[in-house]
KEKE-3310 file (N, C-alpha, C; in steps of 0.2 Angstrom, whole numbers, plus 5000, padded with zeros to 4 digits):
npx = (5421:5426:5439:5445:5445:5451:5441:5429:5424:5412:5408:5403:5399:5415:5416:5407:5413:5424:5420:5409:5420:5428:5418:5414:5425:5429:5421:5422:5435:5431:5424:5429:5438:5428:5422:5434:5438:5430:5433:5444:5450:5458:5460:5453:5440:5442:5443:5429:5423:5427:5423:5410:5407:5410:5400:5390:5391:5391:5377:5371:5374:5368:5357:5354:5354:5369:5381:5393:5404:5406:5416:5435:5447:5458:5459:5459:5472:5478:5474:5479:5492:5485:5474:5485:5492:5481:5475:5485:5489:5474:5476:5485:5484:5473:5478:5485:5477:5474:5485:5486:5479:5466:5468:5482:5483:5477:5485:5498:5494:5491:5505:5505:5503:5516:5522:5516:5520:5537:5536:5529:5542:5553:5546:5547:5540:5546:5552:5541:5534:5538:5531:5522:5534:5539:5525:5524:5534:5531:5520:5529:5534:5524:5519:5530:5532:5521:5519:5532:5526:5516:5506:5501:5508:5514:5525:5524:5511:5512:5522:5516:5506:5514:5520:5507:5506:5515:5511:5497:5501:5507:5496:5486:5492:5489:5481:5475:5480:5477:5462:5464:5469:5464:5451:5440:5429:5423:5415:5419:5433:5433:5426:5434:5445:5443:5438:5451:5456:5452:5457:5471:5468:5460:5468:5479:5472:5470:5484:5490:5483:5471:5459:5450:5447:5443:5430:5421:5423:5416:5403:5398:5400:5392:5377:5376:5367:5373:5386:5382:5376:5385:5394:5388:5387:5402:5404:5394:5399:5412:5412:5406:5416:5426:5421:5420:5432:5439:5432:5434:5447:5448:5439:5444:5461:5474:5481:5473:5463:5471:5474:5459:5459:5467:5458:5450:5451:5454:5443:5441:5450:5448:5435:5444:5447:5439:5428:5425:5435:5442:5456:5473:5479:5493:5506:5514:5510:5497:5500:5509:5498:5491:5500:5504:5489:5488:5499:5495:5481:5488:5496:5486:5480:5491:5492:5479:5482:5492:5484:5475:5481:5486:5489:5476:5476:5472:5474:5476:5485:5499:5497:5483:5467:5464:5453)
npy = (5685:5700:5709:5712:5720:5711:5719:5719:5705:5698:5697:5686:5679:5674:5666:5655:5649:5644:5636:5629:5621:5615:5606:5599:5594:5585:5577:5568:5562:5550:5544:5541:5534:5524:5516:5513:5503:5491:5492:5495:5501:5515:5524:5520:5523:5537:5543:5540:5549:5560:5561:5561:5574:5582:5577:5583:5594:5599:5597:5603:5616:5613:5614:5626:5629:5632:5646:5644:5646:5640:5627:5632:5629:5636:5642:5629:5623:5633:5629:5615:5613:5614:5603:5592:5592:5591:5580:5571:5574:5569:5556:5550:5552:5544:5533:5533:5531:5519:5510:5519:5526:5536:5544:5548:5550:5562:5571:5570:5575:5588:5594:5603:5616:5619:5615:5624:5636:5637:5637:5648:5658:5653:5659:5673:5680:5681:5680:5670:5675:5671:5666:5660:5648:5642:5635:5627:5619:5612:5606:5599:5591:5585:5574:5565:5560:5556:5544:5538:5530:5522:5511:5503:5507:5509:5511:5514:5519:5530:5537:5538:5549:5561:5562:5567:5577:5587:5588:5592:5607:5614:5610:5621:5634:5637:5635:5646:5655:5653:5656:5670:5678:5671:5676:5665:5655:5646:5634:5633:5632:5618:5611:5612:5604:5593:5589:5588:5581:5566:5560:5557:5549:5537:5532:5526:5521:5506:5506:5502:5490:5490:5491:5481:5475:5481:5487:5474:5472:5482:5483:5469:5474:5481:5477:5476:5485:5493:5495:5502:5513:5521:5524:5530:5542:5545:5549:5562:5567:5572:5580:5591:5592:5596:5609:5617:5617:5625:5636:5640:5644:5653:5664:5665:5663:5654:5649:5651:5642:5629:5630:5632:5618:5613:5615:5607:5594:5593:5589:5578:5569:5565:5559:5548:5539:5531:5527:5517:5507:5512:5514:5508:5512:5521:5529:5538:5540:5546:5555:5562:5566:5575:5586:5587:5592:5604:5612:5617:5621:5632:5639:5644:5653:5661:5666:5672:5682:5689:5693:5702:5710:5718:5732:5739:5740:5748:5738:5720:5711:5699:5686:5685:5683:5690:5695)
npz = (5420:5426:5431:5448:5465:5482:5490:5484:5484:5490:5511:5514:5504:5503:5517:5516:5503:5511:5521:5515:5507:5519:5523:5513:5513:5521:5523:5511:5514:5522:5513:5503:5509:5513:5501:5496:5503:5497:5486:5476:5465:5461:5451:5443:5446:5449:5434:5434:5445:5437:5424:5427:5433:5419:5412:5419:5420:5407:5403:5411:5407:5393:5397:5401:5416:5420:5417:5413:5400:5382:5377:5375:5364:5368:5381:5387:5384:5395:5406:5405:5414:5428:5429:5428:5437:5447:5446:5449:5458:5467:5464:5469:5482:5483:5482:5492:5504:5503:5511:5521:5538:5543:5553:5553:5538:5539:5545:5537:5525:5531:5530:5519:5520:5522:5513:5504:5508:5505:5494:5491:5495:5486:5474:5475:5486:5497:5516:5527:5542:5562:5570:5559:5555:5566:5569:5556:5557:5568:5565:5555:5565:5571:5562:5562:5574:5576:5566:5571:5580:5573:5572:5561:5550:5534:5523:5506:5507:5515:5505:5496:5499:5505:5493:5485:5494:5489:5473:5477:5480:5470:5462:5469:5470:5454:5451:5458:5453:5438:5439:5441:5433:5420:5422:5426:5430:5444:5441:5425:5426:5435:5423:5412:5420:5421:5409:5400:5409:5407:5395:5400:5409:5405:5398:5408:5417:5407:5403:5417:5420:5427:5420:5410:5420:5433:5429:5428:5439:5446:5441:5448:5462:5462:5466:5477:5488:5498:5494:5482:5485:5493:5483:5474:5481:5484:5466:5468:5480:5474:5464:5470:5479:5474:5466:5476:5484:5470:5468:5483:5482:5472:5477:5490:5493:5489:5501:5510:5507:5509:5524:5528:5526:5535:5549:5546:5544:5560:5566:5556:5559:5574:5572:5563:5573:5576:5564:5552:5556:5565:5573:5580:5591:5601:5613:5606:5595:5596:5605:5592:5584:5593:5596:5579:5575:5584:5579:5568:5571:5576:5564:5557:5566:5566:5552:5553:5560:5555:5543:5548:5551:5542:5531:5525:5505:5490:5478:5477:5491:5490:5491:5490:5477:5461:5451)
capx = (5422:5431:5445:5442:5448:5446:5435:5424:5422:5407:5411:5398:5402:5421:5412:5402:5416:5427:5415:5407:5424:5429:5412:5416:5435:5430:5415:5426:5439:5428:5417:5433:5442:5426:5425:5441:5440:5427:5435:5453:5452:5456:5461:5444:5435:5444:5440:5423:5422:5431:5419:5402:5409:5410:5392:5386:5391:5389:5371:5368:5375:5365:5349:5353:5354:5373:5382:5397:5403:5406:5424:5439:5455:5465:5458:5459:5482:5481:5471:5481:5495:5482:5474:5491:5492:5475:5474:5490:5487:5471:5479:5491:5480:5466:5483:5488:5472:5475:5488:5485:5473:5464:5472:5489:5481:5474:5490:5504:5493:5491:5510:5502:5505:5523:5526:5515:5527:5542:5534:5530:5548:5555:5544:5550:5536:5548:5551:5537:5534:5541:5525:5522:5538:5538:5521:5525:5539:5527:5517:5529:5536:5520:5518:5537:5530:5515:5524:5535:5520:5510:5505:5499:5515:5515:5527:5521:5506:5517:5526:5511:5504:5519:5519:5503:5505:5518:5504:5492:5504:5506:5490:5482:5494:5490:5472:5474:5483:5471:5459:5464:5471:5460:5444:5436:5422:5424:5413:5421:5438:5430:5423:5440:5451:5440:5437:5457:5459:5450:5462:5477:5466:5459:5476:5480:5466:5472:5493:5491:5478:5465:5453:5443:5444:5439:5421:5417:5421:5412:5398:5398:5398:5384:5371:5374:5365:5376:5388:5379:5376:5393:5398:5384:5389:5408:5402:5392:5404:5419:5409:5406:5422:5431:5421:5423:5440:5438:5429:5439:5454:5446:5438:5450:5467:5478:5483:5466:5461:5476:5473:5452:5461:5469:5455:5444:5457:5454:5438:5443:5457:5445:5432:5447:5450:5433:5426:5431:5439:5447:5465:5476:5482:5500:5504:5517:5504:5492:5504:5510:5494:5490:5507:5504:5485:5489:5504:5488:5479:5493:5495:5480:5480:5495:5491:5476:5483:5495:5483:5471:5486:5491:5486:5471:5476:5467:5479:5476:5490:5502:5494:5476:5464:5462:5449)
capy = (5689:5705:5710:5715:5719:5708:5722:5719:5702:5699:5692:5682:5673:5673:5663:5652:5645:5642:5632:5624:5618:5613:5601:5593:5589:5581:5572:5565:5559:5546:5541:5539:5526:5518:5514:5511:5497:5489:5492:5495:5502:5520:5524:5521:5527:5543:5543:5539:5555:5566:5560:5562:5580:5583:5576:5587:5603:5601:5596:5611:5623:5615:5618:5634:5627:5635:5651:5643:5646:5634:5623:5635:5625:5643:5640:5622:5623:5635:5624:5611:5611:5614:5597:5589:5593:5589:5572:5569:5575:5564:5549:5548:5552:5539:5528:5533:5529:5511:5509:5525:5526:5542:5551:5549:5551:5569:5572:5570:5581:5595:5598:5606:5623:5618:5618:5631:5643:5634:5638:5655:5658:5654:5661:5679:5680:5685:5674:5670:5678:5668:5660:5655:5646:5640:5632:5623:5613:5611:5600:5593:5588:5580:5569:5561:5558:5550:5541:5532:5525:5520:5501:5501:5511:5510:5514:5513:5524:5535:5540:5542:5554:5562:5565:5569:5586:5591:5588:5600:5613:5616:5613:5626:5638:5636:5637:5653:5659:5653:5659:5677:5680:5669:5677:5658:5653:5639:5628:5632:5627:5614:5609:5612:5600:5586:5587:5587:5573:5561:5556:5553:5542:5533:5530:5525:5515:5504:5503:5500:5484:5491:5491:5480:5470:5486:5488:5470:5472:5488:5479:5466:5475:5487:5471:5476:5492:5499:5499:5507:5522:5524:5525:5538:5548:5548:5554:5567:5573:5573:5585:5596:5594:5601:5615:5621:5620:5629:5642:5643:5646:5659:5671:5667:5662:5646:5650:5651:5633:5624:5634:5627:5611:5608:5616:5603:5589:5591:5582:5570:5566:5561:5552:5543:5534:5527:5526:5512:5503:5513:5515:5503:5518:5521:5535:5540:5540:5552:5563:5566:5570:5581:5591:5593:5596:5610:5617:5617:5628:5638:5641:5645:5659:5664:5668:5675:5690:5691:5699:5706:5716:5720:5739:5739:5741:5747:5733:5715:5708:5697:5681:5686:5681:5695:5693)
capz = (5426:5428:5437:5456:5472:5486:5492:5479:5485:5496:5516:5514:5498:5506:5520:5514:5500:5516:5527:5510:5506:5522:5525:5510:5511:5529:5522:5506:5516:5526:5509:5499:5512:5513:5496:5494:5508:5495:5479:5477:5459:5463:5445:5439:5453:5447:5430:5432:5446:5430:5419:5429:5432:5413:5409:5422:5418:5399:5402:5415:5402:5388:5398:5404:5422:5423:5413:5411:5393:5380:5377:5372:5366:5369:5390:5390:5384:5401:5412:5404:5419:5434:5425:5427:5445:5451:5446:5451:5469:5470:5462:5474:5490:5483:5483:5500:5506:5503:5517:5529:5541:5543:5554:5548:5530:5539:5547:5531:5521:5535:5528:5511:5520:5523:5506:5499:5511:5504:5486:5489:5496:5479:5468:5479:5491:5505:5522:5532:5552:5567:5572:5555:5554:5569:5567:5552:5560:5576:5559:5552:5569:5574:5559:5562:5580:5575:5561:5573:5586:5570:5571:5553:5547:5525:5518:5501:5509:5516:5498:5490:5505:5503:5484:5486:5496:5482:5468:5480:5482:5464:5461:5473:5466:5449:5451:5458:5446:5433:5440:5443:5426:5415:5424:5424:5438:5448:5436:5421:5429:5436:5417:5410:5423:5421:5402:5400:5412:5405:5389:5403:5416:5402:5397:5415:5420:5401:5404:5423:5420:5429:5414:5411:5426:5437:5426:5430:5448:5448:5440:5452:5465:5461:5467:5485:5488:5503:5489:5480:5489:5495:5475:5469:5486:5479:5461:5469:5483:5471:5461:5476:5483:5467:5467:5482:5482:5464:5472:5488:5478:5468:5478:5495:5490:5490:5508:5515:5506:5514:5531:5529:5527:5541:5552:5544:5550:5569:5567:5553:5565:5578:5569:5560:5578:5579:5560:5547:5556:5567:5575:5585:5596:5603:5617:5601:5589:5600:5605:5587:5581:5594:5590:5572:5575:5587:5574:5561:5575:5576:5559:5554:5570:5564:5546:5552:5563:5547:5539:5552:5556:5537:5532:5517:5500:5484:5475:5482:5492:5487:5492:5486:5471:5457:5446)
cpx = (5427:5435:5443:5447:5448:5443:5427:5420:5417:5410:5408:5400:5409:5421:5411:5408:5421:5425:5412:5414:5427:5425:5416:5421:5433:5426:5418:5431:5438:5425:5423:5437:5436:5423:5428:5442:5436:5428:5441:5455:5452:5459:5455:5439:5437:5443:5433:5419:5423:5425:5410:5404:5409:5403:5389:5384:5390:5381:5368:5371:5370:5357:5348:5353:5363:5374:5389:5398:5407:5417:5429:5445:5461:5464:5460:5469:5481:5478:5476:5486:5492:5478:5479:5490:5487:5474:5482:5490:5482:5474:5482:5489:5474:5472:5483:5484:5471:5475:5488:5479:5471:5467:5477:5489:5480:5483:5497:5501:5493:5500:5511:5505:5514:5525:5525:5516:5533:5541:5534:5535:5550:5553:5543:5545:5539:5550:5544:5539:5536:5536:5525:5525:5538:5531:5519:5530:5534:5522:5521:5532:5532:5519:5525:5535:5525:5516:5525:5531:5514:5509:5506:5503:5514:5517:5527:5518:5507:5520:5522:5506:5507:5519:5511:5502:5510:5514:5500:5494:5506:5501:5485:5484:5494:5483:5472:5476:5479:5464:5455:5466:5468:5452:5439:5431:5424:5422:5416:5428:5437:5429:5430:5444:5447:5439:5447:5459:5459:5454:5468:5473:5464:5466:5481:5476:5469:5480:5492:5487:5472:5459:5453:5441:5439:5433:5420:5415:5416:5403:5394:5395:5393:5378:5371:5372:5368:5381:5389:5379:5380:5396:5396:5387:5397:5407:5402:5396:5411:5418:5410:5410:5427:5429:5421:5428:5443:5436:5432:5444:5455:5445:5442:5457:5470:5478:5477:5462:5467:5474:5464:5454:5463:5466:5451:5449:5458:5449:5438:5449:5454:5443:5436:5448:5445:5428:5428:5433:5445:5457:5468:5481:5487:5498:5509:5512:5499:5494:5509:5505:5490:5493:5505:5497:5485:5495:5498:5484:5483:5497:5491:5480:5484:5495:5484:5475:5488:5492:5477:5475:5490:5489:5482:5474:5472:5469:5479:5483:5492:5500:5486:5475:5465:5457:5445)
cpy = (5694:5706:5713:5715:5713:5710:5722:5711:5700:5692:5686:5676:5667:5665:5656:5647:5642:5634:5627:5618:5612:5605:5596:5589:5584:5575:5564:5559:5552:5541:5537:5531:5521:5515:5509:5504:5492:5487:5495:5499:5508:5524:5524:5524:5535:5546:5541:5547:5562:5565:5561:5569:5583:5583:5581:5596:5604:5601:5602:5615:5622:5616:5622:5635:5633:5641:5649:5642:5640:5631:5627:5631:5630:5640:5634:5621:5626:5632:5618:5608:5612:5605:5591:5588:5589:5582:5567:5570:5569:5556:5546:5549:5548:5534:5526:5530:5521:5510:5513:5524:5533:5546:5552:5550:5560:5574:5574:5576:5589:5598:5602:5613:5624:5620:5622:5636:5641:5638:5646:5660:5657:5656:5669:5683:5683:5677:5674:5674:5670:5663:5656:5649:5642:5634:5627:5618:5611:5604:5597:5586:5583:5575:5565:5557:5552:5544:5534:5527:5522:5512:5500:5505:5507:5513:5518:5518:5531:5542:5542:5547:5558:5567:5569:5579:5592:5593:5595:5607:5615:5615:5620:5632:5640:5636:5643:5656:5659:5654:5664:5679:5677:5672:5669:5656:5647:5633:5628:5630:5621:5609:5606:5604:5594:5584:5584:5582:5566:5556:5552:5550:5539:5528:5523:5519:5507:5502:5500:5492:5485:5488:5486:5477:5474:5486:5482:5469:5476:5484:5473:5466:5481:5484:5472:5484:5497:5503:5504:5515:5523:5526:5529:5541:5550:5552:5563:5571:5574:5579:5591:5598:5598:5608:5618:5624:5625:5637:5645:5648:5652:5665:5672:5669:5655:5645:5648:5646:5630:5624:5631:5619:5607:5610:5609:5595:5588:5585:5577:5566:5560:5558:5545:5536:5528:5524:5519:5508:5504:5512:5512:5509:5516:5528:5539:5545:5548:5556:5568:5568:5574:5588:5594:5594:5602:5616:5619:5622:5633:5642:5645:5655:5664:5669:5672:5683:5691:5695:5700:5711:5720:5725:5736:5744:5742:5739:5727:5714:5703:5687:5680:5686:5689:5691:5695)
cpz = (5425:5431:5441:5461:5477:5490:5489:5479:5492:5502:5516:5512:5500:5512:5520:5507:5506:5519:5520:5509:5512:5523:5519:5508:5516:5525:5515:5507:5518:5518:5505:5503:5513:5508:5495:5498:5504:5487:5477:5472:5457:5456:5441:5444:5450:5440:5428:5437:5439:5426:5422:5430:5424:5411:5413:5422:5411:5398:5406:5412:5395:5391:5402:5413:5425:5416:5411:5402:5389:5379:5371:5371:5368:5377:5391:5390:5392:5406:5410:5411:5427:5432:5428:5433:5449:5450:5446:5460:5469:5469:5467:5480:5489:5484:5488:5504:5507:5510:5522:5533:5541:5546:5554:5541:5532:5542:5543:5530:5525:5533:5520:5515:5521:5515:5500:5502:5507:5496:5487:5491:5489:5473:5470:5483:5498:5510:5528:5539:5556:5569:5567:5554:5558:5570:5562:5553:5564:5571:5558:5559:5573:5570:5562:5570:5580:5570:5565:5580:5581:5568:5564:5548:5540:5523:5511:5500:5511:5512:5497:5493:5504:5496:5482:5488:5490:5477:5470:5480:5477:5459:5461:5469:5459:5447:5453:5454:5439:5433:5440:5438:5419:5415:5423:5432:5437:5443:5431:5422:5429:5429:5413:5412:5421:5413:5401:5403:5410:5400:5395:5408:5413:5399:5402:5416:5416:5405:5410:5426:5425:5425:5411:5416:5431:5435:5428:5435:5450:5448:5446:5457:5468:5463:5474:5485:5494:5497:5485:5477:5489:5489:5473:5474:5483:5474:5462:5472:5481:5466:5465:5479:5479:5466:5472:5484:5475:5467:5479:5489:5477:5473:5486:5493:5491:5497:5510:5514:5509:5522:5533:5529:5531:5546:5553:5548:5556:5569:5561:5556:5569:5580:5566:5566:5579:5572:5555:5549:5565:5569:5578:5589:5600:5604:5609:5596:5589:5601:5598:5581:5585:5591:5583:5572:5579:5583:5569:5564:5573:5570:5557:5557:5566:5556:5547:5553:5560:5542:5541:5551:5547:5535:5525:5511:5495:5479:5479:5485:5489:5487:5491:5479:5469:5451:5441)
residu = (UNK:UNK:UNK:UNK:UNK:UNK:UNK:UNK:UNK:UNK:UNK:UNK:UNK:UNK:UNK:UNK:UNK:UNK:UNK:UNK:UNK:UNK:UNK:UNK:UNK:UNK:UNK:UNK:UNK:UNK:UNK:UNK:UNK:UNK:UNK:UNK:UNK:UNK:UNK:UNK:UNK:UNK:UNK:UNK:UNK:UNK:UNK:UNK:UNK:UNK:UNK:UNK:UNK:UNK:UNK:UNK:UNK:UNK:UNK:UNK:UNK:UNK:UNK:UNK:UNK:UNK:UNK:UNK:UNK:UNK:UNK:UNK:UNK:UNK:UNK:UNK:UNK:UNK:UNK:UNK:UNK:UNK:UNK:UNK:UNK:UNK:UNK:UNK:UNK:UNK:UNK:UNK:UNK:UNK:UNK:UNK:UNK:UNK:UNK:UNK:UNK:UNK:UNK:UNK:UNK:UNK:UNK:UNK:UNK:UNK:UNK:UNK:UNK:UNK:UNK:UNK:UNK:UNK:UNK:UNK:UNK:UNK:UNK:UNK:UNK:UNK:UNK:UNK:UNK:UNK:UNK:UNK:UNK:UNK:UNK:UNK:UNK:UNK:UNK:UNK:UNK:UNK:UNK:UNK:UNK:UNK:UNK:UNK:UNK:UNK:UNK:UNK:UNK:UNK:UNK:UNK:UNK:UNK:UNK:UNK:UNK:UNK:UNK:UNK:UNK:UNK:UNK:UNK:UNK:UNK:UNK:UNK:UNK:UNK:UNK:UNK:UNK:UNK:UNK:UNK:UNK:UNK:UNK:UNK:UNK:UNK:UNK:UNK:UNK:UNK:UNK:UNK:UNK:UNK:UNK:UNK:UNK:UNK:UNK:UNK:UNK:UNK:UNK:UNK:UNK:UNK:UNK:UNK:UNK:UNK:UNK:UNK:UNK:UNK:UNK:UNK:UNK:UNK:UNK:UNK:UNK:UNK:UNK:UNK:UNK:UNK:UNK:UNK:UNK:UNK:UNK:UNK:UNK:UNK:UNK:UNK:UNK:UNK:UNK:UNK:UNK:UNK:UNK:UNK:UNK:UNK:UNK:UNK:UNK:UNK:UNK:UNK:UNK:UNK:UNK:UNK:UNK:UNK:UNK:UNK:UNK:UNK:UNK:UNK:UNK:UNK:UNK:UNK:UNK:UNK:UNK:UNK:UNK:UNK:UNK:UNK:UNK:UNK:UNK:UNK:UNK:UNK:UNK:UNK:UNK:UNK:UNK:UNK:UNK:UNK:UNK:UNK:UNK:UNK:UNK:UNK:UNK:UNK:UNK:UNK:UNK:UNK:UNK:UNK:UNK:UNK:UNK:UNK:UNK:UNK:UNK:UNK:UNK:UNK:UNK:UNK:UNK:UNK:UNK:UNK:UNK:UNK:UNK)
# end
């Protein structure tokens, strides 16, 4: 991939990796808690998403299905810390998922753009606009709300939510960056983070005791066919869901995949009340996940007439991909 403008990148494409990504963060979120409410072993569940990602893109590059090029260990060192990142964010959001409920699982993470203003603040980015900032407290101040009216409060859940949106926020930026100066498409990224991961989840799954107990239970519970399905849907939509956000990343920017994030969030909020399990509702509860879903609007807005309103440059801005 050559270096480009972001005039050069088509609305369309722009579009279409937005809305792609968004569908599939929402549709993940639901697949992954019901899983997990099945099978608790989210260490290998993770390692086996990494690993079917690997078989899939070496086998559609060796029969010409993709153009991804073949395994560089020069690209694979600088993919090495987006790697690091990425499966440390899911790790800790397939954790979280234990003890959160959905919409306080969708709620925590809407703070991802909290701290990728926070980041882009010290790495000399400037101070955000008034609404911006404004709308980022308006988030974190609806989780704290919803927090304290939350029956099924987890602390545990909580941390690893938490830790979580750190992981993402160095990740996101880190993909864009490797991205837009390695020239790498979404699947060879894609190919890279997953090859790379495998040694330390393998690792994991083994120190942590997972391993071998998790493969009998998987086994096990492979004999029911809702199972099943729920488990190839994971595989698939964890593949889907990486690329999109791979490709988001790339030809929007970091900001614009957070921003699709917590768009996607109103209706995983909503469904969360009535899906799975649902929610043991408090007026608290509601009223701070209105709050931070409306700071999430208002974000969004805000960044959007941020750069309606910003003059066209031949040189991308400072928050867009280069490629």
């Amino acid at each position: 991939m050559e270096n480009s403008t972001d005039a050069e990148i088509s609305p369309f494409l722009s579009l279409f990796a937005a809305v792609s990504y968004g569908i599939a963060s929402m549709a993940m979120v639901f697949i992954n808690k019901a899983i997990l409410m099945q099978y608790a072993k989210s260490l290998t569940l993770l390692t086996i998403q990494q690993l079917a990602t690997v078989l899939l893109i070496h086998f559609g590059r060796t029969m010409g299905y993709t153009k991804a090029k073949a395994f560089d260990t020069a690209v694979a060192k600088k993919i090495f810390p987006v790697s690091l990142f990425y499966n440390a964010n899911v790790a800790f959001a397939l954790a979280s998922l234990k003890g959160v409920n959905i919409p306080m699982y969708i709620a925590i993470k809407r703070l991802t753009p909290l701290a990728v203003l926070i980041a882009g603040f010290y790495s000399g980015k400037g101070r955000p606009s008034t609404q911006v900032s404004l709308s980022v407290l308006l988030i974190a101040a609806g989780v704290i709300i919803a927090a304290v009216g939350d029956f099924s409060f987890d602390l545990m859940g909580y941390s690893m939510a938490l830790t979580s949106v750190f992981f993402q926020t160095m990740y996101l930026v880190l993909v864009q960056k490797s991205g837009a100066e390695d020239g790498l498409s979404s699947v060879e990224i894609m190919f890279y983070n997953s090859f790379i991961s495998l040694p330390f989840l393998f690792f994991l799954i083994i120190a942590t005791g997972e391993f071998p107990n998790s493969l009998a239970l998987l086994v096990a519970k492979s004999s029911s066919l809702t199972f099943l399905v729920i488990f190839i849907l994971s595989l698939v939509m964890g593949i889907v869901l990486n690329f999109t956000m791979f490709l988001c990343t790339i030809v929007n920017s970091a900001l614009t995949t957070t921003i699709v994030g917590v768009l996607k969030g109103v209706g995983s909020t909503t469904l969360g009340f009535f899906v799975l399990g649902g929610v043991e509702a408090h007026v608290l509860n509601v009223t701070g996940l209105i709050v931070n879903t409306a700071g999430g609007i208002w974000y969004s807005y805000a960044k959007y007439q941020q750069k309606k309103n910003k003059p066209q440059m031949l040189i991308p801005d400072e928050e867009a991909h280069r490629r």
